[in-house]
PAGU-299370 format. One line per 2 residues: their letters; for each residue x, y, z of C-alpha. Coordinates in steps of 0.2 Angstrom, whole numbers, plus 5000, padded with zeros to 4 digits. Layout:
PAGU-299370
A> X/Y/Z | ...
END
This chain:
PAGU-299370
XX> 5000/5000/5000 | 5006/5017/4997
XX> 5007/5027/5013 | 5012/5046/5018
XX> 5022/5051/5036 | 5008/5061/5039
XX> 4992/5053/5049 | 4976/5059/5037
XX> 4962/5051/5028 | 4962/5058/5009
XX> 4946/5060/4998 | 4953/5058/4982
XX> 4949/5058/4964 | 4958/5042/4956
XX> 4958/5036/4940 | 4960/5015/4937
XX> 4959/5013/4920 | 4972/5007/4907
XX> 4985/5023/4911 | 4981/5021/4929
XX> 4985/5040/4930 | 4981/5046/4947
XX> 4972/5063/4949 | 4973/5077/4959
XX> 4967/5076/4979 | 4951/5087/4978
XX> 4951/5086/5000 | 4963/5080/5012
XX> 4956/5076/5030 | 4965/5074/5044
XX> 4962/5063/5058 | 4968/5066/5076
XX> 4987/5059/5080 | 4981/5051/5099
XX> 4962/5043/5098 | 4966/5030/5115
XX> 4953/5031/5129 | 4941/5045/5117
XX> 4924/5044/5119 | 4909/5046/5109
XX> 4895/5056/5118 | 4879/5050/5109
XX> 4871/5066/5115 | 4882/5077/5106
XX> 4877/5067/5089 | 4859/5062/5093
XX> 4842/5070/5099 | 4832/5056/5101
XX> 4831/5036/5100 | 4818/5023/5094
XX> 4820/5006/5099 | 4815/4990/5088
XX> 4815/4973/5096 | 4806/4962/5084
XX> 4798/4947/5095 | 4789/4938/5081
XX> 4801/4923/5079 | 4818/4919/5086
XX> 4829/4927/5072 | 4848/4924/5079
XX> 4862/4935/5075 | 4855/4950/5064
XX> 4871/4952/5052 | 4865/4964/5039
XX> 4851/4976/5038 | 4844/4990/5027
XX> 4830/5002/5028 | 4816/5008/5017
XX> 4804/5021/5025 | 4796/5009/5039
XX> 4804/4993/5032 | 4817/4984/5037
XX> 4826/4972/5029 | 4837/4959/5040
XX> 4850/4946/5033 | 4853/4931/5049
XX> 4866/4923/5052 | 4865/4908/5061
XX> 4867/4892/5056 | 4856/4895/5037
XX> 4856/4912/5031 | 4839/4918/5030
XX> 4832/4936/5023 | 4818/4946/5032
XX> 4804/4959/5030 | 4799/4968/5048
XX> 4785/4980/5044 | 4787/4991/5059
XX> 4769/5002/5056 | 4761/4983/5055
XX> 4773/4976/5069 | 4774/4960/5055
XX> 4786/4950/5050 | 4792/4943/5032
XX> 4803/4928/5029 | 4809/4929/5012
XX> 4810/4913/4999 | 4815/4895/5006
XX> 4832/4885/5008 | 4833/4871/4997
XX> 4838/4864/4982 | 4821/4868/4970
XX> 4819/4880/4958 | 4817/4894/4967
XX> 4824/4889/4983 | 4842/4894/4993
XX> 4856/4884/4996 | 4867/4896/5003
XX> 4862/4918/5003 | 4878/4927/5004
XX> 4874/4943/5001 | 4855/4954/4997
XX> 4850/4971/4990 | 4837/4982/4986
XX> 4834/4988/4970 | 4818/4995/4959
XX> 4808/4987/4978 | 4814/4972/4976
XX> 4823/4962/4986 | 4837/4955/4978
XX> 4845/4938/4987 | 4861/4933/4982
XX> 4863/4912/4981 | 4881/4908/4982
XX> 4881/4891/4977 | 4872/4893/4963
XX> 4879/4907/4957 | 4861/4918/4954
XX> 4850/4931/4962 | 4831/4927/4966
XX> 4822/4943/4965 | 4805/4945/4977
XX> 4793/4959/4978 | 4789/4967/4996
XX> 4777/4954/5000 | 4790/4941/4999
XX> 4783/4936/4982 | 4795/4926/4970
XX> 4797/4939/4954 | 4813/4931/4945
XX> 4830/4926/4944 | 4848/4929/4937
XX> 4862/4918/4935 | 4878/4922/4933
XX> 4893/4915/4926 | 4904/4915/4939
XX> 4903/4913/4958 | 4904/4931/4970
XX> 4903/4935/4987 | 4893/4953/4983
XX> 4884/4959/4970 | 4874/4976/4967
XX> 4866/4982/4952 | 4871/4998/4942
XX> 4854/4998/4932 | 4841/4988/4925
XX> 4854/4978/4915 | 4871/4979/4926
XX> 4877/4970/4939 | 4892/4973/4947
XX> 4899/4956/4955 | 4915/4955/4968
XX> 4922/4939/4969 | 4939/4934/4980
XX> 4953/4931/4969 | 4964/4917/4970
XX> 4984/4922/4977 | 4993/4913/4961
XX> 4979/4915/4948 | 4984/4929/4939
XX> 4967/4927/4928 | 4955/4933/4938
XX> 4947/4949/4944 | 4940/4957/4959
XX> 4925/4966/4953 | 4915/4959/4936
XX> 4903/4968/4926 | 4889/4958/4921
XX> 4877/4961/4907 | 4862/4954/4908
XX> 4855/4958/4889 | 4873/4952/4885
XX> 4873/4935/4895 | 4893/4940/4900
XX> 4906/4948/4910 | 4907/4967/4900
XX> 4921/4973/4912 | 4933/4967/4922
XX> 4942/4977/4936 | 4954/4975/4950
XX> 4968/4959/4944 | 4982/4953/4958
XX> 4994/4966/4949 | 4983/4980/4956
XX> 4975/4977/4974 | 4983/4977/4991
XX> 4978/4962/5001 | 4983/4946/4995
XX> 4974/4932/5001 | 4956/4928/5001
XX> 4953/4929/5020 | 4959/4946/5021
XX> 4947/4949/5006 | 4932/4955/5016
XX> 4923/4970/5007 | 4906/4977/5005
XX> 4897/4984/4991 | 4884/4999/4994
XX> 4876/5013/4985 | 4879/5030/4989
XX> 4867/5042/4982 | 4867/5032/4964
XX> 4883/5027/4964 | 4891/5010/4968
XX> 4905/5010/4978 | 4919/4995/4988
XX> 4925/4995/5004 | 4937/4980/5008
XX> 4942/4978/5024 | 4963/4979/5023
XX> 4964/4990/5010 | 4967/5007/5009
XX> 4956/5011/4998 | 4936/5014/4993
XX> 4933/5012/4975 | 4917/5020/4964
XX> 4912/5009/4951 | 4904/5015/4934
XX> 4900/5003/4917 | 4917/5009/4910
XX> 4931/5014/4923 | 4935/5011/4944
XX> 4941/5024/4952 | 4947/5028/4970
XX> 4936/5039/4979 | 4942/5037/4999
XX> 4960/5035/5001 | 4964/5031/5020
XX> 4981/5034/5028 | 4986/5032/5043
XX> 5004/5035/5041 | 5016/5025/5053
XX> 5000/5017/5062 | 4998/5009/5044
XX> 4999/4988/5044 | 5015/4985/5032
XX> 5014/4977/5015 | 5027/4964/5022
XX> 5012/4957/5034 | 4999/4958/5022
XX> 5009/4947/5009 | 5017/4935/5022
XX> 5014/4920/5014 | 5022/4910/5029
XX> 5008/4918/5039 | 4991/4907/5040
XX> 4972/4916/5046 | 4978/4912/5064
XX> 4996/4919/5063 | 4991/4934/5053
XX> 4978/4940/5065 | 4989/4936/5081
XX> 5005/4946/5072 | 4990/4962/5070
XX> 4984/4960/5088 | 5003/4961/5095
XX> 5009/4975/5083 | 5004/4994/5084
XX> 4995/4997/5068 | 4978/5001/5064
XX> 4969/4986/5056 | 4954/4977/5049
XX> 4944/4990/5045 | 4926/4988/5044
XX> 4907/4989/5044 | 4909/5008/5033
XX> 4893/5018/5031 | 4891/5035/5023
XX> 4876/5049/5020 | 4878/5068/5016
XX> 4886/5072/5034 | 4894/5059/5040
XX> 4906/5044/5035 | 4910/5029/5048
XX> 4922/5016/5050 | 4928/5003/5063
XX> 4944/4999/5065 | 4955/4990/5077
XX> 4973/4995/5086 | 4983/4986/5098
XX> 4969/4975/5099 | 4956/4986/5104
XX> 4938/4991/5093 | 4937/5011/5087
XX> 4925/5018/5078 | 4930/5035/5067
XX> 4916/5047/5063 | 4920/5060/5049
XX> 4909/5076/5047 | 4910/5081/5029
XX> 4901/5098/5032 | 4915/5104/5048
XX> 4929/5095/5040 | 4932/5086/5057
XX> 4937/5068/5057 | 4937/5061/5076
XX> 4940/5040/5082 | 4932/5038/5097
XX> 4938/5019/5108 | 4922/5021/5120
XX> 4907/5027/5119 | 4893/5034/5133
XX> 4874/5034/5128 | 4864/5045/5140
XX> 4849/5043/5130 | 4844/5023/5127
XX> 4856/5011/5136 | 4862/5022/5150
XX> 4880/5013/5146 | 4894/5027/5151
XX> 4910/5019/5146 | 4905/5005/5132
XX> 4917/4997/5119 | 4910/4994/5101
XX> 4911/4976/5098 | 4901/4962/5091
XX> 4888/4965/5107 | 4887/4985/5101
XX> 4888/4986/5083 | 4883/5000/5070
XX> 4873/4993/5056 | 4865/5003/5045
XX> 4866/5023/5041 | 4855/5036/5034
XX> 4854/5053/5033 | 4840/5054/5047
XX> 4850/5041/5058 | 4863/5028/5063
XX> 4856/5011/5066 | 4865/5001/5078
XX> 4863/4983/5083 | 4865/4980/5103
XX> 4864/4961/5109 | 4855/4954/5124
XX> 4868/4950/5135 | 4878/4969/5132
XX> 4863/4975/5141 | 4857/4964/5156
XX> 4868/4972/5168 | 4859/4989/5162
XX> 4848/5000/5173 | 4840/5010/5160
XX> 4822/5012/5158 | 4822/5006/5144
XX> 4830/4989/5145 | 4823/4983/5160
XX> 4819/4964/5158 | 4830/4961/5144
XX> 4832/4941/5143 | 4847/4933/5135
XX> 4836/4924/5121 | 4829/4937/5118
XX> 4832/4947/5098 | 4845/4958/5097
XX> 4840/4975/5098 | 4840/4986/5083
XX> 4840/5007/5089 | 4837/5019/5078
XX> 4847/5035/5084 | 4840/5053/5076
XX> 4853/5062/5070 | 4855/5081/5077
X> 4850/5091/5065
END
Protein backbone atom coordinates (compact mmCIF):
# COMPACT_ATOMS: atom_id res chain seq x y z
CA UNK A 1 0.00 0.00 0.00
CA UNK A 2 1.12 3.45 -0.67
CA UNK A 3 1.43 5.43 2.62
CA UNK A 4 2.44 9.16 3.62
CA UNK A 5 4.40 10.16 7.19
CA UNK A 6 1.60 12.25 7.90
CA UNK A 7 -1.63 10.69 9.79
CA UNK A 8 -4.72 11.76 7.33
CA UNK A 9 -7.59 10.26 5.70
CA UNK A 10 -7.57 11.52 1.76
CA UNK A 11 -10.82 12.07 -0.30
CA UNK A 12 -9.39 11.55 -3.53
CA UNK A 13 -10.24 11.52 -7.29
CA UNK A 14 -8.38 8.33 -8.76
CA UNK A 15 -8.35 7.17 -12.03
CA UNK A 16 -8.04 3.01 -12.54
CA UNK A 17 -8.26 2.60 -15.97
CA UNK A 18 -5.63 1.36 -18.57
CA UNK A 19 -3.04 4.67 -17.89
CA UNK A 20 -3.83 4.24 -14.15
CA UNK A 21 -2.96 7.99 -14.01
CA UNK A 22 -3.73 9.28 -10.66
CA UNK A 23 -5.66 12.67 -10.28
CA UNK A 24 -5.33 15.39 -8.29
CA UNK A 25 -6.51 15.14 -4.25
CA UNK A 26 -9.78 17.47 -4.33
CA UNK A 27 -9.86 17.26 -0.10
CA UNK A 28 -7.34 15.94 2.42
CA UNK A 29 -8.88 15.12 5.90
CA UNK A 30 -7.09 14.73 8.81
CA UNK A 31 -7.52 12.53 11.69
CA UNK A 32 -6.40 13.29 15.30
CA UNK A 33 -2.63 11.76 16.04
CA UNK A 34 -3.72 10.26 19.73
CA UNK A 35 -7.57 8.54 19.66
CA UNK A 36 -6.85 6.00 23.08
CA UNK A 37 -9.35 6.18 25.85
CA UNK A 38 -11.83 8.96 23.43
CA UNK A 39 -15.21 8.83 23.88
CA UNK A 40 -18.20 9.26 21.73
CA UNK A 41 -20.95 11.23 23.63
CA UNK A 42 -24.11 10.02 21.86
CA UNK A 43 -25.73 13.25 22.92
CA UNK A 44 -23.64 15.34 21.16
CA UNK A 45 -24.69 13.49 17.71
CA UNK A 46 -28.15 12.43 18.68
CA UNK A 47 -31.60 13.95 19.71
CA UNK A 48 -33.51 11.30 20.19
CA UNK A 49 -33.81 7.12 19.96
CA UNK A 50 -36.48 4.70 18.81
CA UNK A 51 -36.09 1.10 19.87
CA UNK A 52 -37.03 -1.95 17.67
CA UNK A 53 -37.06 -5.49 19.14
CA UNK A 54 -38.88 -7.60 16.89
CA UNK A 55 -40.42 -10.50 18.96
CA UNK A 56 -42.27 -12.37 16.15
CA UNK A 57 -39.88 -15.45 15.87
CA UNK A 58 -36.34 -16.11 17.28
CA UNK A 59 -34.25 -14.69 14.45
CA UNK A 60 -30.41 -15.24 15.76
CA UNK A 61 -27.65 -12.95 15.08
CA UNK A 62 -29.01 -10.01 12.83
CA UNK A 63 -25.85 -9.64 10.40
CA UNK A 64 -27.03 -7.15 7.89
CA UNK A 65 -29.89 -4.80 7.62
CA UNK A 66 -31.18 -2.05 5.31
CA UNK A 67 -34.03 0.45 5.52
CA UNK A 68 -36.87 1.51 3.39
CA UNK A 69 -39.22 4.11 4.95
CA UNK A 70 -40.83 1.86 7.86
CA UNK A 71 -39.14 -1.44 6.38
CA UNK A 72 -36.66 -3.26 7.43
CA UNK A 73 -34.86 -5.54 5.89
CA UNK A 74 -32.60 -8.19 8.06
CA UNK A 75 -30.05 -10.72 6.65
CA UNK A 76 -29.46 -13.71 9.80
CA UNK A 77 -26.81 -15.47 10.38
CA UNK A 78 -26.97 -18.37 12.23
CA UNK A 79 -26.58 -21.65 11.15
CA UNK A 80 -28.89 -20.96 7.30
CA UNK A 81 -28.75 -17.51 6.11
CA UNK A 82 -32.23 -16.41 5.95
CA UNK A 83 -33.58 -12.72 4.59
CA UNK A 84 -36.45 -10.75 6.45
CA UNK A 85 -39.12 -8.29 6.08
CA UNK A 86 -40.22 -6.33 9.66
CA UNK A 87 -43.00 -3.90 8.85
CA UNK A 88 -42.66 -1.74 11.90
CA UNK A 89 -46.28 0.37 11.12
CA UNK A 90 -47.71 -3.36 10.93
CA UNK A 91 -45.47 -4.77 13.85
CA UNK A 92 -45.21 -7.93 11.01
CA UNK A 93 -42.71 -9.99 10.05
CA UNK A 94 -41.66 -11.48 6.37
CA UNK A 95 -39.43 -14.50 5.72
CA UNK A 96 -38.29 -14.30 2.48
CA UNK A 97 -38.04 -17.30 -0.12
CA UNK A 98 -37.07 -20.98 1.28
CA UNK A 99 -33.62 -23.00 1.66
CA UNK A 100 -33.37 -25.75 -0.69
CA UNK A 101 -32.44 -27.23 -3.62
CA UNK A 102 -35.87 -26.49 -6.06
CA UNK A 103 -36.22 -24.03 -8.47
CA UNK A 104 -36.64 -21.21 -6.57
CA UNK A 105 -35.29 -22.20 -3.40
CA UNK A 106 -31.70 -21.24 -1.47
CA UNK A 107 -28.77 -23.30 -0.88
CA UNK A 108 -26.60 -20.88 0.61
CA UNK A 109 -27.53 -16.49 0.65
CA UNK A 110 -24.31 -14.64 0.71
CA UNK A 111 -25.21 -11.47 0.13
CA UNK A 112 -28.97 -9.20 -0.62
CA UNK A 113 -29.94 -5.74 -1.91
CA UNK A 114 -32.63 -3.61 -2.85
CA UNK A 115 -33.29 -2.46 -5.95
CA UNK A 116 -36.40 -0.94 -8.10
CA UNK A 117 -38.41 -2.56 -4.46
CA UNK A 118 -37.24 -5.61 -4.76
CA UNK A 119 -35.41 -7.64 -2.77
CA UNK A 120 -32.65 -9.06 -4.39
CA UNK A 121 -30.97 -12.32 -2.68
CA UNK A 122 -27.80 -13.45 -3.69
CA UNK A 123 -27.43 -17.54 -3.82
CA UNK A 124 -23.72 -18.39 -3.54
CA UNK A 125 -23.79 -21.84 -4.64
CA UNK A 126 -25.66 -21.41 -7.41
CA UNK A 127 -24.24 -18.51 -8.55
CA UNK A 128 -27.82 -16.48 -9.12
CA UNK A 129 -29.95 -13.70 -7.64
CA UNK A 130 -33.70 -14.54 -6.71
CA UNK A 131 -35.62 -11.34 -7.09
CA UNK A 132 -39.02 -11.05 -4.62
CA UNK A 133 -41.44 -8.19 -4.49
CA UNK A 134 -42.17 -6.51 -0.89
CA UNK A 135 -44.52 -9.14 0.01
CA UNK A 136 -41.99 -11.76 -0.20
CA UNK A 137 -43.36 -12.84 -3.63
CA UNK A 138 -40.95 -14.70 -6.08
CA UNK A 139 -40.58 -12.16 -9.13
CA UNK A 140 -37.44 -13.88 -11.05
CA UNK A 141 -33.95 -14.73 -11.11
CA UNK A 142 -30.44 -14.20 -12.56
CA UNK A 143 -27.63 -16.40 -13.03
CA UNK A 144 -24.38 -15.60 -13.46
CA UNK A 145 -21.43 -17.04 -14.72
CA UNK A 146 -19.13 -17.07 -12.13
CA UNK A 147 -19.32 -17.47 -8.41
CA UNK A 148 -19.17 -13.84 -6.02
CA UNK A 149 -19.48 -12.90 -2.63
CA UNK A 150 -21.36 -9.37 -3.35
CA UNK A 151 -23.28 -8.11 -5.97
CA UNK A 152 -25.10 -4.82 -6.63
CA UNK A 153 -26.73 -3.57 -9.65
CA UNK A 154 -25.86 -0.49 -11.63
CA UNK A 155 -29.15 -0.34 -13.66
CA UNK A 156 -31.84 -2.39 -15.10
CA UNK A 157 -29.25 -4.49 -17.01
CA UNK A 158 -25.71 -4.12 -14.79
CA UNK A 159 -24.58 -6.01 -12.20
CA UNK A 160 -21.50 -5.50 -10.55
CA UNK A 161 -20.19 -8.70 -8.90
CA UNK A 162 -17.08 -8.91 -6.42
CA UNK A 163 -15.52 -12.14 -6.29
CA UNK A 164 -12.25 -13.26 -3.91
CA UNK A 165 -9.39 -13.75 -6.24
CA UNK A 166 -7.12 -16.51 -6.06
CA UNK A 167 -3.26 -15.65 -4.58
CA UNK A 168 -1.49 -17.35 -7.81
CA UNK A 169 -4.16 -16.92 -10.46
CA UNK A 170 -3.15 -14.22 -12.10
CA UNK A 171 -6.61 -14.63 -14.38
CA UNK A 172 -8.93 -13.36 -12.45
CA UNK A 173 -10.61 -10.25 -11.25
CA UNK A 174 -11.99 -8.69 -8.10
CA UNK A 175 -14.95 -6.85 -9.50
CA UNK A 176 -16.96 -8.24 -12.90
CA UNK A 177 -19.42 -6.39 -14.78
CA UNK A 178 -22.17 -8.49 -15.73
CA UNK A 179 -24.59 -7.74 -18.69
CA UNK A 180 -27.50 -9.27 -18.44
CA UNK A 181 -28.92 -8.47 -22.19
CA UNK A 182 -25.41 -9.54 -23.07
CA UNK A 183 -25.33 -12.91 -20.99
CA UNK A 184 -21.36 -12.04 -20.06
CA UNK A 185 -18.83 -10.33 -18.03
CA UNK A 186 -18.59 -6.67 -19.99
CA UNK A 187 -15.86 -5.41 -17.67
CA UNK A 188 -13.38 -6.61 -15.52
CA UNK A 189 -11.59 -4.60 -12.71
CA UNK A 190 -9.13 -5.08 -9.99
CA UNK A 191 -6.41 -8.24 -11.27
CA UNK A 192 -3.55 -9.43 -8.42
CA UNK A 193 -1.30 -6.89 -10.10
CA UNK A 194 -3.30 -3.99 -8.82
CA UNK A 195 -4.92 -4.69 -5.26
CA UNK A 196 -3.49 -4.56 -1.79
CA UNK A 197 -4.42 -7.55 0.12
CA UNK A 198 -3.50 -10.78 -1.09
CA UNK A 199 -5.14 -13.60 0.14
CA UNK A 200 -8.84 -14.38 0.16
CA UNK A 201 -9.34 -14.14 4.04
CA UNK A 202 -8.16 -10.88 4.20
CA UNK A 203 -10.68 -10.21 1.18
CA UNK A 204 -13.65 -9.02 3.23
CA UNK A 205 -15.39 -6.06 1.45
CA UNK A 206 -18.73 -4.63 1.01
CA UNK A 207 -20.51 -3.11 -1.89
CA UNK A 208 -23.13 -0.17 -1.30
CA UNK A 209 -24.73 2.63 -2.99
CA UNK A 210 -24.14 5.94 -2.28
CA UNK A 211 -26.56 8.45 -3.68
CA UNK A 212 -26.69 6.40 -7.30
CA UNK A 213 -23.34 5.46 -7.24
CA UNK A 214 -21.90 2.05 -6.31
CA UNK A 215 -18.92 1.96 -4.31
CA UNK A 216 -16.23 -0.96 -2.39
CA UNK A 217 -14.98 -0.94 0.71
CA UNK A 218 -12.59 -3.99 1.58
CA UNK A 219 -11.63 -4.41 4.87
CA UNK A 220 -7.44 -4.21 4.66
CA UNK A 221 -7.27 -2.10 2.00
CA UNK A 222 -6.61 1.47 1.81
CA UNK A 223 -8.85 2.30 -0.44
CA UNK A 224 -12.78 2.89 -1.36
CA UNK A 225 -13.45 2.45 -4.91
CA UNK A 226 -16.62 3.95 -7.25
CA UNK A 227 -17.57 1.79 -9.75
CA UNK A 228 -19.23 3.03 -13.12
CA UNK A 229 -19.98 0.70 -16.67
CA UNK A 230 -16.58 1.85 -18.01
CA UNK A 231 -13.86 2.81 -15.35
CA UNK A 232 -13.00 2.18 -11.30
CA UNK A 233 -11.78 4.89 -9.65
CA UNK A 234 -10.65 5.62 -6.08
CA UNK A 235 -12.81 7.89 -4.25
CA UNK A 236 -11.51 7.47 -0.27
CA UNK A 237 -7.91 6.96 0.29
CA UNK A 238 -7.24 6.19 4.02
CA UNK A 239 -3.88 6.80 5.61
CA UNK A 240 -2.84 6.40 8.57
CA UNK A 241 0.83 7.00 8.26
CA UNK A 242 3.17 4.91 10.62
CA UNK A 243 0.01 3.47 12.45
CA UNK A 244 -0.41 1.77 8.74
CA UNK A 245 -0.25 -2.37 8.71
CA UNK A 246 3.09 -3.04 6.37
CA UNK A 247 2.82 -4.53 2.93
CA UNK A 248 5.47 -7.28 4.33
CA UNK A 249 2.35 -8.54 6.89
CA UNK A 250 -0.28 -8.44 4.36
CA UNK A 251 1.87 -10.62 1.85
CA UNK A 252 3.37 -13.04 4.30
CA UNK A 253 2.88 -16.07 2.72
CA UNK A 254 4.32 -18.00 5.78
CA UNK A 255 1.67 -16.41 7.81
CA UNK A 256 -1.86 -18.61 8.08
CA UNK A 257 -5.53 -16.74 9.13
CA UNK A 258 -4.50 -17.62 12.75
CA UNK A 259 -0.82 -16.23 12.55
CA UNK A 260 -1.90 -13.28 10.52
CA UNK A 261 -4.34 -12.09 13.07
CA UNK A 262 -2.12 -12.81 16.17
CA UNK A 263 0.90 -10.87 14.42
CA UNK A 264 -2.03 -7.68 13.91
CA UNK A 265 -3.17 -7.93 17.64
CA UNK A 266 0.58 -7.81 19.04
CA UNK A 267 1.87 -4.96 16.51
CA UNK A 268 0.71 -1.26 16.80
CA UNK A 269 -0.93 -0.58 13.68
CA UNK A 270 -4.31 0.28 12.74
CA UNK A 271 -6.11 -2.90 11.11
CA UNK A 272 -9.26 -4.67 9.71
CA UNK A 273 -11.22 -1.94 9.03
CA UNK A 274 -14.79 -2.47 8.77
CA UNK A 275 -18.57 -2.16 8.72
CA UNK A 276 -18.17 1.56 6.58
CA UNK A 277 -21.43 3.67 6.18
CA UNK A 278 -21.84 7.09 4.59
CA UNK A 279 -24.76 9.70 3.98
CA UNK A 280 -24.46 13.55 3.24
CA UNK A 281 -22.89 14.35 6.77
CA UNK A 282 -21.15 11.77 7.95
CA UNK A 283 -18.86 8.70 7.03
CA UNK A 284 -17.97 5.85 9.58
CA UNK A 285 -15.66 3.23 10.09
CA UNK A 286 -14.30 0.66 12.64
CA UNK A 287 -11.18 -0.25 12.92
CA UNK A 288 -8.95 -2.07 15.36
CA UNK A 289 -5.44 -1.09 17.23
CA UNK A 290 -3.45 -2.86 19.52
CA UNK A 291 -6.16 -4.99 19.81
CA UNK A 292 -8.79 -2.78 20.83
CA UNK A 293 -12.41 -1.72 18.69
CA UNK A 294 -12.56 2.11 17.48
CA UNK A 295 -15.08 3.69 15.69
CA UNK A 296 -14.00 6.97 13.31
CA UNK A 297 -16.79 9.47 12.51
CA UNK A 298 -16.10 11.94 9.74
CA UNK A 299 -18.30 15.27 9.42
CA UNK A 300 -18.10 16.13 5.73
CA UNK A 301 -19.85 19.54 6.45
CA UNK A 302 -17.06 20.75 9.55
CA UNK A 303 -14.23 18.96 8.00
CA UNK A 304 -13.53 17.15 11.47
CA UNK A 305 -12.62 13.55 11.39
CA UNK A 306 -12.54 12.13 15.16
CA UNK A 307 -11.93 7.94 16.40
CA UNK A 308 -13.56 7.54 19.45
CA UNK A 309 -12.39 3.87 21.65
CA UNK A 310 -15.58 4.21 23.93
CA UNK A 311 -18.55 5.47 23.80
CA UNK A 312 -21.32 6.77 26.52
CA UNK A 313 -25.15 6.74 25.55
CA UNK A 314 -27.13 8.93 27.95
CA UNK A 315 -30.22 8.69 26.04
CA UNK A 316 -31.15 4.66 25.40
CA UNK A 317 -28.81 2.19 27.13
CA UNK A 318 -27.63 4.49 30.03
CA UNK A 319 -23.97 2.60 29.18
CA UNK A 320 -21.17 5.40 30.21
CA UNK A 321 -18.00 3.71 29.11
CA UNK A 322 -18.96 0.99 26.45
CA UNK A 323 -16.68 -0.52 23.81
CA UNK A 324 -18.04 -1.17 20.27
CA UNK A 325 -17.81 -4.88 19.61
CA UNK A 326 -19.87 -7.61 18.24
CA UNK A 327 -22.36 -6.98 21.43
CA UNK A 328 -22.56 -3.02 20.13
CA UNK A 329 -22.45 -2.74 16.61
CA UNK A 330 -23.30 0.02 14.08
CA UNK A 331 -25.31 -1.41 11.14
CA UNK A 332 -26.93 0.69 9.02
CA UNK A 333 -26.71 4.52 8.26
CA UNK A 334 -29.00 7.20 6.73
CA UNK A 335 -29.14 10.62 6.53
CA UNK A 336 -31.95 10.84 9.42
CA UNK A 337 -29.91 8.15 11.54
CA UNK A 338 -27.42 5.67 12.65
CA UNK A 339 -28.72 2.15 13.20
CA UNK A 340 -26.98 0.15 15.52
CA UNK A 341 -27.36 -3.38 16.67
CA UNK A 342 -27.02 -4.10 20.68
CA UNK A 343 -27.26 -7.86 21.71
CA UNK A 344 -29.08 -9.17 24.73
CA UNK A 345 -26.30 -10.05 27.01
CA UNK A 346 -24.39 -6.11 26.31
CA UNK A 347 -27.41 -4.94 28.19
CA UNK A 348 -28.58 -7.28 31.10
CA UNK A 349 -26.33 -5.52 33.66
CA UNK A 350 -28.28 -2.19 32.41
CA UNK A 351 -30.48 0.05 34.60
CA UNK A 352 -31.93 2.03 32.00
CA UNK A 353 -35.53 2.40 31.65
CA UNK A 354 -35.56 1.25 28.75
CA UNK A 355 -34.00 -2.14 28.98
CA UNK A 356 -35.34 -3.41 31.94
CA UNK A 357 -36.30 -7.16 31.62
CA UNK A 358 -34.04 -7.74 28.83
CA UNK A 359 -33.55 -11.81 28.50
CA UNK A 360 -30.63 -13.41 27.06
CA UNK A 361 -32.72 -15.14 24.26
CA UNK A 362 -34.19 -12.56 23.57
CA UNK A 363 -33.69 -10.70 19.58
CA UNK A 364 -30.93 -8.32 19.40
CA UNK A 365 -32.03 -4.95 19.60
CA UNK A 366 -31.95 -2.77 16.61
CA UNK A 367 -31.92 1.34 17.89
CA UNK A 368 -32.57 3.89 15.53
CA UNK A 369 -30.57 6.93 16.82
CA UNK A 370 -31.92 10.60 15.21
CA UNK A 371 -29.36 12.46 13.97
CA UNK A 372 -29.02 16.27 15.36
CA UNK A 373 -30.06 18.26 12.99
Amino acid sequence: MKRIVVFVLFLVFYSCSADKKEEKIKEKIKIEKSFENNVMNFDKYFDSFEKIQIKNEVLGKIWRILVKDEKIFILTKSGKNRVYIYDRNKDTLIKIGKLGKGPNEFVSIRDFYIFNNKINVLDFSKKRILKFDFNGKFVNLIEFPIYCDRVLQLDNNNYVLFKKVKYKNSSEYKVNLYSEEKNKIVNEYLDLENIDEMRDFTQNTTLYYYNDTIRLFQTFSDKIFDIFKDKIKVKYLFDFGKYSLPNEIYNDSKLDLFKFVSKCRASSFVWAKNTFFENERYSEFLFKYNNNNYLNLYDKYKDKSSSYQYFSDNLFSNIQKGSFSLGFRPVFMNNNSFYFIIEPYYLIKQTSKHVKNVSINDNPIIVKYNFKK
